[in-house]
N, C-alpha and C positions, 0 to 999 in steps of 0.2 A: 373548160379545156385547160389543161395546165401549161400554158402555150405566151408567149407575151411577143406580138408582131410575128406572126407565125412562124414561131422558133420554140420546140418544148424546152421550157426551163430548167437551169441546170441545177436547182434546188425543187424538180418535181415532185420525188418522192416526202419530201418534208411538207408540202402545199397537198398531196393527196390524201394523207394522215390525216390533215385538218377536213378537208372535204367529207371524208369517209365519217370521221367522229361527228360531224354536221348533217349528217345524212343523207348528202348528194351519191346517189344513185345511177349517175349516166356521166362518167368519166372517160375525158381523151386527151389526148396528144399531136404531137403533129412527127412527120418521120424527119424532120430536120431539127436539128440541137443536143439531139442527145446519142451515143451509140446504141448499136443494136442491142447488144447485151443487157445494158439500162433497161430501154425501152418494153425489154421482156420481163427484167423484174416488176417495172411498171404495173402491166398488163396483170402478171400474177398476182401483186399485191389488190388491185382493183379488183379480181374473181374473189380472190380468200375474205373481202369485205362485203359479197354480194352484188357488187354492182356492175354494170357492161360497160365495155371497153370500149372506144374508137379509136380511131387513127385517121384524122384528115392529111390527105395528099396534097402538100402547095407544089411541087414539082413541077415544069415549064418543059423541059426535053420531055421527047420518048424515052430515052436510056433510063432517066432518073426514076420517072413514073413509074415505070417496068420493075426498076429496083424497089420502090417504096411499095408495091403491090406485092412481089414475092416477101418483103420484109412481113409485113401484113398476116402472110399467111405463117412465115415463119414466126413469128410471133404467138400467134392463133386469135387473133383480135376476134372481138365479136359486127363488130362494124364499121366496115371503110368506108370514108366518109371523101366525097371530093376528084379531083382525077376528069379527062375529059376525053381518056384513048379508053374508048367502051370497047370494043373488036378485040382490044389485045389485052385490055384488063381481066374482062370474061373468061375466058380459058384458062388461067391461072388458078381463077377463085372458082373453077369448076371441082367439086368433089369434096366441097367445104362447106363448114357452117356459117363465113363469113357472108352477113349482108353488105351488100354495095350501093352506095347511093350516091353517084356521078352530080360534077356542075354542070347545069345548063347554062349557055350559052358561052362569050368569047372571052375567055380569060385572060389576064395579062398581066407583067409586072411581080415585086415582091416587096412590101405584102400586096396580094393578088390584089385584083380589078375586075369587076365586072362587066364588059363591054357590052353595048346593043343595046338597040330598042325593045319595050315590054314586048311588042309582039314578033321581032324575033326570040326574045327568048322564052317567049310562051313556045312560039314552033320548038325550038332545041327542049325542051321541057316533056311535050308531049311523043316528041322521037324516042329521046331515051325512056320515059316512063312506058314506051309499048313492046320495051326489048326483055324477052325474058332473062333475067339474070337480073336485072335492073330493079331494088327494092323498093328504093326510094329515090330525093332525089335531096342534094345540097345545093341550097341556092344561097349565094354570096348577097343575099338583095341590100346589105348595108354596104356593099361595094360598088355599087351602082351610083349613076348619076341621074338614073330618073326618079320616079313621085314610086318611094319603099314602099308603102300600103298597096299603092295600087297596084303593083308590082307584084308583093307576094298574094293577092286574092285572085291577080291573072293568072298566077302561074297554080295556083292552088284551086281555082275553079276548074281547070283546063285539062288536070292530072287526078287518078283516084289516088295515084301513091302517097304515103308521106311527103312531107315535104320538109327539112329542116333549113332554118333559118341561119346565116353565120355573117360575118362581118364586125365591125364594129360597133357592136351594141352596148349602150354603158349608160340606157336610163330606163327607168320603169314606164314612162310613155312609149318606147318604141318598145317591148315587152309586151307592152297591151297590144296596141298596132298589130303587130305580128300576131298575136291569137284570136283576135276579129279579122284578120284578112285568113284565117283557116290553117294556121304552120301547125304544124305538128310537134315542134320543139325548136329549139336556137342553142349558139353556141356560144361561150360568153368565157372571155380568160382573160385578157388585157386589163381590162379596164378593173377586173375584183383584184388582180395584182398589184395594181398600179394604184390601188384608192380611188379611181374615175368614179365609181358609182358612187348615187347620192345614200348616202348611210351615217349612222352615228360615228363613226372611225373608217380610217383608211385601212386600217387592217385588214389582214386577207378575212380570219374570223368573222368579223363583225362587215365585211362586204358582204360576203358568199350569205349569212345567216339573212341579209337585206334581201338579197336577192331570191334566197328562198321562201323569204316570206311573203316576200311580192308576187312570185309565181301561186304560191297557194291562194293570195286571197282574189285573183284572177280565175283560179279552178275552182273557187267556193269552198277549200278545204280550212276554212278559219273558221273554228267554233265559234257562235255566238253569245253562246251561256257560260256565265261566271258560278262562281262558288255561290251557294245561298244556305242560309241558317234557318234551319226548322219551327225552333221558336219565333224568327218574325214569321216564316212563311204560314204558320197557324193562325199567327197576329193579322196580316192582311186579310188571309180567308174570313176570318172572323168580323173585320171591318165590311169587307165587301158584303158579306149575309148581312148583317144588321143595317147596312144601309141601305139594303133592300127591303127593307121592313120583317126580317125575320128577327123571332123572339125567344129562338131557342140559342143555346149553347153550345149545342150539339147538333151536325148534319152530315150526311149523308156526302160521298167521296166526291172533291172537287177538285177540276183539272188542273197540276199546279205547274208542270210543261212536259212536253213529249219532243219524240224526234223520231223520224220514220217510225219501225212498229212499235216501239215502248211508249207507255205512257205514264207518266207517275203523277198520282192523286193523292190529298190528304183527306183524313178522313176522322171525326170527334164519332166516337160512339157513348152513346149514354144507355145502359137495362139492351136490351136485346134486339139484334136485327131481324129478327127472321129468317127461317130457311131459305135457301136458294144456289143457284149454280150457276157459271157463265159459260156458255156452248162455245163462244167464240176464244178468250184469253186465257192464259194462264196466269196466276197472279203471285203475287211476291208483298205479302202483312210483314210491314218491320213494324215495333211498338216504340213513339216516341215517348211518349208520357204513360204513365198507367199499368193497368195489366188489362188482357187481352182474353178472354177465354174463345177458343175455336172448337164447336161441337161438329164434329162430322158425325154421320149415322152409325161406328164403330167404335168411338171413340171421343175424349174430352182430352184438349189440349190448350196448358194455359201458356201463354207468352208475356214473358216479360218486359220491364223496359231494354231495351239494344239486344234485344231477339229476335227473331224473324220466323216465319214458316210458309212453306210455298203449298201452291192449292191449284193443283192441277183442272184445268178446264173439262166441266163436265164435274163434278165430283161438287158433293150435297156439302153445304155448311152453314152455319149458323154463328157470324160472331156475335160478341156480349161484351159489355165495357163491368170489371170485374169490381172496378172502384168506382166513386162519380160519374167520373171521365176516361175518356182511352183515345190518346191521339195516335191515330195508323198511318204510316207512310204505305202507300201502295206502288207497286210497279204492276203495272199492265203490256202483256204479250200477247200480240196476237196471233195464236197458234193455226189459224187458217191460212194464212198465208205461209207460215212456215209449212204447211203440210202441202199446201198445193206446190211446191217445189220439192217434193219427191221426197220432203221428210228434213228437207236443208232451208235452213234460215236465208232469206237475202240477205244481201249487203250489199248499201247503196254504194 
């Protein structure tokens, strides 16, 4: 949120540029600190980078709410986030693409407060999640005074909707917390503003990239595998055979790592593999060392070193190491899988 004590910042658009160039993709504001006018170029600049808009409501009156709701629409947000008059919100954002996602239970105060017991506000929680119009839900749970976890897995067992998380969050423990008790997403401005999170610099940069990187390796999106060098990766395969008591030089293609359906193998050929085919993968011969001869039943093709030739599954061939030796990197694809999804690859 580009927001600091729920007020949007009156340098937001210079903190959204950094966002944008960092790759935050779910960008909002709050309808108090900035004009309307602002607010809208906000909004636009957040669409022309890809990413969707909100606008949380801190507003305490009817009058106000009323106002930050038609603002909302005049704006064209993509998600109002916050608000606790559902009856008179609704109507508004009737005829719109805006989602709405109301606070459960008793709010108060600015910056807001979250009043009540978990299981009054699991009740307020599962009222509004049963109203149509009602997308999701914002739940203030670091504004609360009872036990956050257990709070947001009440109100997140009790509800199918989303459920986003907002308050005061400003460490990668309550991050975690919130996506084992089941949220759907949290809201976080203060504290990357402010330098609060724990990061290498208080800088907005080097916050917000903390924070993103925290959220990934809680979603599993942190690759595991680093860069690796061909010549050792020959070197170990080579250790590992002979240390198995093999006494050749040359062997047959060995797992070197995969990830979902690729697999990539190396492989030493020496004189000739023999014919054959693989019903299931398609494969991908790059030549590290060597030359490579490939006989298919039409034709003879030789591959060089930092050449490659792909050999579609199902289809006859015969490699040949053309000198001593011929070190092949291989990729392996398994085109059953691809096929059984109608001709379209997954993607995990």
């Amino acid at each position: 949120m580009l927001t600091r004590n729920d007020r949007t910042v009156s340098d937001a658009m210079e903190q959204l540029r950094t966002a944008l160039a960092l790759g935050v993709r779910h960008i909002g504001f709050k309808d108090i600190g900035l004009p309307l006018d602002r607010l809208k170029d906000l909004k636009t600049a957040i669409k022309a980078g890809g990413a969707t808009s909100y606008l949380e409501v801190v507003s305490l009156d009817r009058d106000s709410e009323i106002a930050s709701a038609k603002a909302a629409v005049a704006i064209g947000i993509d998600i109002l986030l916050g608000g606790t008059r559902v009856d008179e919100v609704l109507p508004l954002l009737a005829g719109t693409t805006i989602q709405y996602c109301p606070f459960p239970g008793r709010i108060s105060g600015h910056p807001s407060v979250l009043e009540g017991t978990i299981d009054e506000i699991v009740a307020s929680a599962r009222a509004l999640a049963a109203r149509e119009g009602v997308h999701g839900l914002d739940l203030l749970a670091y504004r609360s005074h009872e036990n956050v976890p257990a709070l947001i897995a009440a109100v997140c067992g009790a509800v199918s909707k989303p459920v986003y998380v907002a308050g005061s969050i400003d460490t990668p423990g309550q991050i975690a917390a919130l996506k084992q008790a089941g949220a759907a997403g949290f809201t976080i401005g203060t504290a990357a503003l402010d330098g609060k999170y724990p990061a290498d610099g208080t800088d907005v940069p080097r916050q917000l990239a903390t924070i993103i990187r925290d959220v990934a390796k809680l979603n599993r999106h942190i690759s595991p595998f680093h860069k690796d060098n061909l010549t050792h990766a020959f070197g170990r395969s080579s250790d590992r055979l002979f240390s198995d008591g093999g006494l050749s030089d040359s062997w047959p293609p060995r797992l070197a790592t995969g990830v979902n359906n690729p697999r990539i193998r190396l492989a030493k050929f020496e004189g000739e593999a023999g014919w054959h085919f693989n019903s299931g993968e398609d494969e991908v011969f790059f030549v590290h060392k060597g030359r490579l001869l490939m006989k298919f039943r039409d034709r003879d093709e030789v591959i060089e070193e930092g050449e490659f030739i792909v050999v579609p599954r199902g289809v006859e061939r015969c490699p040949a190491a053309l000198d001593t030796r011929c070190e092949v990197v291989m990729l392996e694809i398994d085109a059953t899988r691809r096929d059984s999804q109608g001709g379209k690859e997954q993607r995990a």
